[in-house]
C-alpha positions in Angstrom: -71.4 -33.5 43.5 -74.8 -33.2 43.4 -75.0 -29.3 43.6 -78.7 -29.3 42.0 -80.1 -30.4 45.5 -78.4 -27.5 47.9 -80.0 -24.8 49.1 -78.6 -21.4 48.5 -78.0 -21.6 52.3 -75.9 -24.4 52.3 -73.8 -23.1 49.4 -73.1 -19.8 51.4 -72.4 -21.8 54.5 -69.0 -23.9 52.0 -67.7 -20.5 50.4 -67.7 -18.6 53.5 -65.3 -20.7 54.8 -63.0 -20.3 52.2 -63.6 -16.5 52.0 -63.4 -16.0 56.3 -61.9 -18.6 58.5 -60.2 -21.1 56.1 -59.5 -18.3 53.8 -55.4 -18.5 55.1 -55.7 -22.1 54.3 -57.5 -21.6 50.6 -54.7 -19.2 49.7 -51.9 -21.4 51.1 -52.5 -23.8 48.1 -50.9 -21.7 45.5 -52.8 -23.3 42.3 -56.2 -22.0 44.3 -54.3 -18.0 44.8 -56.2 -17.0 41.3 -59.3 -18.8 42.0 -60.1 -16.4 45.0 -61.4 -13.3 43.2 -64.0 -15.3 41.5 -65.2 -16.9 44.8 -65.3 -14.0 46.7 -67.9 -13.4 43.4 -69.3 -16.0 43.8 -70.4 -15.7 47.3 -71.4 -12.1 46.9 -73.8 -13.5 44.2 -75.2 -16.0 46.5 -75.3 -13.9 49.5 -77.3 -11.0 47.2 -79.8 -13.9 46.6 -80.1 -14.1 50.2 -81.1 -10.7 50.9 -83.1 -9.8 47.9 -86.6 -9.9 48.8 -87.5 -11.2 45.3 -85.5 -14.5 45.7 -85.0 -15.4 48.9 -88.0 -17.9 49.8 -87.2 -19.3 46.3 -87.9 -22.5 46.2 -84.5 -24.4 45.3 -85.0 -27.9 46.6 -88.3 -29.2 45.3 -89.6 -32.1 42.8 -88.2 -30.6 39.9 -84.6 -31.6 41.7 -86.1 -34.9 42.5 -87.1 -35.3 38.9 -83.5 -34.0 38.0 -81.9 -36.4 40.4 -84.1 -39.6 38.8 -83.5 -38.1 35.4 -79.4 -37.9 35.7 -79.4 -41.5 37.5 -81.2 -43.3 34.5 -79.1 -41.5 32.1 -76.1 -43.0 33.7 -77.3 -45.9 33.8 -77.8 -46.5 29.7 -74.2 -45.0 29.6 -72.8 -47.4 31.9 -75.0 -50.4 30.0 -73.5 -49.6 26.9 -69.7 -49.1 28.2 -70.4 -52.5 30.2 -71.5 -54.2 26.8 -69.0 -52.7 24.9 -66.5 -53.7 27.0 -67.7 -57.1 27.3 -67.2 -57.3 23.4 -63.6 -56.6 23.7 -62.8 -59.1 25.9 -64.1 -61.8 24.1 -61.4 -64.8 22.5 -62.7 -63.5 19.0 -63.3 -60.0 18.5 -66.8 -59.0 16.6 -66.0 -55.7 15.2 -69.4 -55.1 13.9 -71.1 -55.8 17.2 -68.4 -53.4 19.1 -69.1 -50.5 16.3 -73.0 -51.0 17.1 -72.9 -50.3 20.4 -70.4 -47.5 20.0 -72.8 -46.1 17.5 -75.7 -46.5 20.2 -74.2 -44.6 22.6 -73.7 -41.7 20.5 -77.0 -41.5 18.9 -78.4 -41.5 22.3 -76.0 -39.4 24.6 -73.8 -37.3 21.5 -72.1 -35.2 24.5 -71.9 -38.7 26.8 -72.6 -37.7 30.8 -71.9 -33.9 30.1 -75.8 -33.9 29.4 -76.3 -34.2 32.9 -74.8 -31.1 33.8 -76.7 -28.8 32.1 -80.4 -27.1 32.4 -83.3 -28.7 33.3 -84.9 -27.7 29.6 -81.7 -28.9 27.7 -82.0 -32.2 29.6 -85.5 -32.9 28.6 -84.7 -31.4 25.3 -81.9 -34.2 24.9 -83.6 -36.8 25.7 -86.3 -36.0 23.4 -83.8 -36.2 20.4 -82.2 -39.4 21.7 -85.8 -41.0 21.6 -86.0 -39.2 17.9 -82.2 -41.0 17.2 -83.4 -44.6 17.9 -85.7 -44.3 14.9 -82.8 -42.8 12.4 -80.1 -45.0 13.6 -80.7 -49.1 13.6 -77.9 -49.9 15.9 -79.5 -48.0 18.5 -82.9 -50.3 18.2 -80.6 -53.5 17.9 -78.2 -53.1 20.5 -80.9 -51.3 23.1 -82.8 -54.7 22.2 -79.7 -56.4 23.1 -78.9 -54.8 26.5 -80.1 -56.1 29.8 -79.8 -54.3 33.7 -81.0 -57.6 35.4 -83.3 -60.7 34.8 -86.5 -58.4 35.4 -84.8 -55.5 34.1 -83.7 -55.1 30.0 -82.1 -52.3 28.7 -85.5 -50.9 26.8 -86.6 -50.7 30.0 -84.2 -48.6 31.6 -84.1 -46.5 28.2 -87.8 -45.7 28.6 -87.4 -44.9 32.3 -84.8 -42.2 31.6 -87.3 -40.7 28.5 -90.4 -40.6 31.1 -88.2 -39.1 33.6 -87.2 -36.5 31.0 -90.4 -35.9 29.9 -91.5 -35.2 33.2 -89.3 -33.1 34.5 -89.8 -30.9 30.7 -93.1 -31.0 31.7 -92.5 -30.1 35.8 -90.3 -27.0 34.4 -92.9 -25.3 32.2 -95.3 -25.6 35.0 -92.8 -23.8 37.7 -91.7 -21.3 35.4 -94.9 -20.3 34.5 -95.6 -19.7 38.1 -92.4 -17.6 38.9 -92.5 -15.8 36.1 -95.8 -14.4 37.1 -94.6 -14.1 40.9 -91.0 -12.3 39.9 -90.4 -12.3 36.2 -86.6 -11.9 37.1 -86.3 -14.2 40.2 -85.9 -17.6 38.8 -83.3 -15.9 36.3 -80.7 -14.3 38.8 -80.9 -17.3 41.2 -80.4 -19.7 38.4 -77.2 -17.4 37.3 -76.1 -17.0 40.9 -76.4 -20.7 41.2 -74.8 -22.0 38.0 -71.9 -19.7 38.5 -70.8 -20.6 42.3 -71.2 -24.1 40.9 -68.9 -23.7 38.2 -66.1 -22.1 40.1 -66.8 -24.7 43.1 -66.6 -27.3 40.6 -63.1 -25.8 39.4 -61.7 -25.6 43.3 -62.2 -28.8 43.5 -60.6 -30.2 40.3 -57.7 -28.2 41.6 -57.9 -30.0 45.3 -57.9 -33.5 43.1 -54.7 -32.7 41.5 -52.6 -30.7 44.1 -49.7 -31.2 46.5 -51.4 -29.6 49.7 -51.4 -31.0 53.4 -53.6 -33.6 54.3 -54.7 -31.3 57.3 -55.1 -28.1 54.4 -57.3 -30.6 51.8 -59.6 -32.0 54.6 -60.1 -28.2 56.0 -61.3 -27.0 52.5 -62.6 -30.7 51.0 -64.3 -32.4 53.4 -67.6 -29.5 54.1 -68.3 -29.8 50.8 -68.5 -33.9 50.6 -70.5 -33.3 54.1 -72.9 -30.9 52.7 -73.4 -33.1 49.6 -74.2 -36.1 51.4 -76.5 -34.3 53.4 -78.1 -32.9 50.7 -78.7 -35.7 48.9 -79.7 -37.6 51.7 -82.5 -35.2 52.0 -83.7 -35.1 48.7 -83.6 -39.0 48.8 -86.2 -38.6 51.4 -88.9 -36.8 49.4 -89.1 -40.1 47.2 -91.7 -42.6 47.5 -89.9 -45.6 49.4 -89.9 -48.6 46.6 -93.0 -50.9 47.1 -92.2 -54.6 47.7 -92.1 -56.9 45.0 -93.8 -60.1 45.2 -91.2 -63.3 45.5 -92.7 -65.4 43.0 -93.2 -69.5 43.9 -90.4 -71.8 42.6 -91.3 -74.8 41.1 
């Protein structure tokens, strides 16, 4: 779920379903009967965003979200080139040992916490890229198997390394710039939305787990599951839109 991209409005609109008119249907799934206080918390914290005057035209969708979205994609994407690789080595006839502890020892020089360092600030994420671009220099089996690792035949994995740093760097850069600005304009906005925000997140993100793993009617898990996956796709959708459509590459002449 891509929650970085909703609006506070949109986040209101899934938990007052489960607070008013699904609210029989949240508590009938008995693994969700504890989780209830802390979203009826959660939506009080949202819906006090709402009304304050201080945070309520507070810019939540924006290019730092777009940056956010590029950043997290490109991080995934040297995750899944390494797993790919790695796996790749394992499934050969005869097994290189070395070759499979270099890659392992890639991937944690670059991403130590592994795709958990998408789901944290926008500072922490520029932060950790910054020491992944620091860890390619300490550790040679980064350099060696980055060298190694390719997306396509245009694209090599040094490319797609450096796009996720840039990215990072950017949206560092796109943070300072905004917080500056609201910090001047409310110096305790941007700190209660972002702890209204991060904490509906957190115990949406825990509903949900619990929906994965639980016994409930179909009828009862589309009621409760299926707004959210709407609201995500439509929020992503939109955000998606504020990116510069990809330019047309030139088909080169064969021979």
């Amino acid at each position: 779920m891509a929650f970085a991209y909703w609006t506070n409005g949109e986040m209101v609109e899934i938990t007052s379903h489960w607070v008013g008119a699904d609210r029989d249907k949240f508590l009938s799934v008995s693994a969700l009967t504890g989780l209830m206080p802390a979203v009826e918390t959660a939506h009080q914290g949202m819906l006090a965003l709402q009304r304050g005057t201080a945070t309520s035209d507070y810019p939540i969708v924006d290019s730092n979200e777009v940056l956010d979205g590029r950043h997290d994609h490109l991080m995934r994407a040297v995750n899944y080139l390494h797993m790919a690789y790695r796996e790749y080595l394992l499934g050969q006839v005869h097994l290189d040992s070395n070759a499979v502890q270099r890659v392992k020892d890639s991937k944690k020089a670059l991403l130590p916490h592994g795709m958990s360092g998408a789901k944290v600030g926008y500072v922490d994420e520029a932060g950790n890229a910054q020491l992944a671009k620091e860890a390619i220099a300490k550790t040679p089996a980064a350099g060696h198997v980055i060298g190694e690792l390719r997306l396509t035949s245009t694209v090599t994995g040094q490319q797609v390394v450096d796009e996720w740093f840039a990215a990072a760097a950017a949206l560092g850069d796109a943070v300072h710039t905004k917080d500056v600005t609201a910090q001047a304009r409310d110096p305790q906005g941007g700190v209660k939305t972002l702890a209204a925000r991060n904490s509906w997140i957190s115990v949406v993100r825990t509903v949900l787990a619990v929906l994965d793993h639980v016994g409930a009617s179909a009828e009862t898990l589309a009621a409760l599951r299926n707004p959210v996956d709407q609201m995500d796709a439509k929020a992503t959708a939109r955000v998606a839109a504020q990116r510069p459509a990809a330019q047309p590459q030139p088909v080169k002449p064969t021979q």
